[in-house]
C-alpha positions in Angstrom: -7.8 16.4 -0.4 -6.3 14.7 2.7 -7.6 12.1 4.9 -8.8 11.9 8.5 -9.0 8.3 10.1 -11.8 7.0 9.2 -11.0 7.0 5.3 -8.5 4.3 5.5 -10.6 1.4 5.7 -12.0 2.3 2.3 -8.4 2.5 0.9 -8.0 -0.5 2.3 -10.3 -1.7 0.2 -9.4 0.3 -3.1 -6.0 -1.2 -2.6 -7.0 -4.5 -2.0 -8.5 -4.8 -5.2 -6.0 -3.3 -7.3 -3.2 -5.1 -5.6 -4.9 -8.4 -6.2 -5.1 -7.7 -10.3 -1.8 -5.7 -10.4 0.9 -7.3 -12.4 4.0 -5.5 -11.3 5.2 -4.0 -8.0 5.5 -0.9 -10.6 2.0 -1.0 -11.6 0.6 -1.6 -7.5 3.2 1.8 -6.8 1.5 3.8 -9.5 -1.5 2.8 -8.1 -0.5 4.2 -4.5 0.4 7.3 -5.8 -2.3 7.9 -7.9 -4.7 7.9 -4.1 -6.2 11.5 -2.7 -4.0 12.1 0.0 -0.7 10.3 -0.5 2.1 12.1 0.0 4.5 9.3 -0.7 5.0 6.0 -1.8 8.6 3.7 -0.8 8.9 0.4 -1.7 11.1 -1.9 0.9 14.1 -3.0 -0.2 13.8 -6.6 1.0 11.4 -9.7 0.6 10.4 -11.3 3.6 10.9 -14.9 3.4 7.6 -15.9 4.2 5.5 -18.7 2.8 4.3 -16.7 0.5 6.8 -14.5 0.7 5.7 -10.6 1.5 6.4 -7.0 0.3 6.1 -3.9 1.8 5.3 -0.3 0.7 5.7 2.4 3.1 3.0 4.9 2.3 2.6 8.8 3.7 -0.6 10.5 3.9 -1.3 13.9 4.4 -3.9 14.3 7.3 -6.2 17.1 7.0 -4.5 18.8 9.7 -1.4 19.0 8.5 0.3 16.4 9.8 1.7 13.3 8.2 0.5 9.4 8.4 2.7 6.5 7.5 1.4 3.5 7.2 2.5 -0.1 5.3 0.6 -1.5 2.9 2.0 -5.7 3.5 1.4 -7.3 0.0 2.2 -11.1 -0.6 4.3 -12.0 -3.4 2.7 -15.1 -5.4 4.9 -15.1 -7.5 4.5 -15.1 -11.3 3.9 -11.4 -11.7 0.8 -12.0 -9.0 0.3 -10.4 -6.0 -2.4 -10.4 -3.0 -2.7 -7.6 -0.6 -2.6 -8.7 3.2 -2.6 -5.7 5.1 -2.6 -2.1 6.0 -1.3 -1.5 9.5 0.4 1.4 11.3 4.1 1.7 11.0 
């Protein structure tokens, strides 16, 4: 299954939800993997020194017509083993 445009807002929301109860960045990757239409799934290899501080996953979706998406899934780090998702936006 791939996606067209319209299907992101309801990862958005999938994500958002499984972000916020996820208790590794392991556990919120597995998660992104597991989704119809993700090609792949890249962590960041940096923290951004925000208050809270943020993570980013790079995520690739294949679109129905064959092409590819990227897009970031911005997560904030709580700290703890917690995490909040902030944002999916374009990358």
């Amino acid at each position: 299954m791939s996606f067209s445009t319209v299907d992101f807002k309801a990862f958005e929301k999938k994500a958002a939800s499984a972000i916020d109860s996820a208790e590794s960045l392991e556990e919120i990757e597995t998660f992104l993997r597991s989704q119809p239409g993700v090609k792949s799934v890249q962590l960041g290899d940096y923290l951004m020194k925000s208050n809270p501080p943020q993570r980013e996953f790079i995520v690739e979706f294949s679109m129905q017509d064959g092409s590819t998406v990227k897009k970031i899934v911005n997560i904030f780090d709580l700290g703890n083993q917690r995490f909040e998702f902030n944002e999916l936006r374009d990358e």
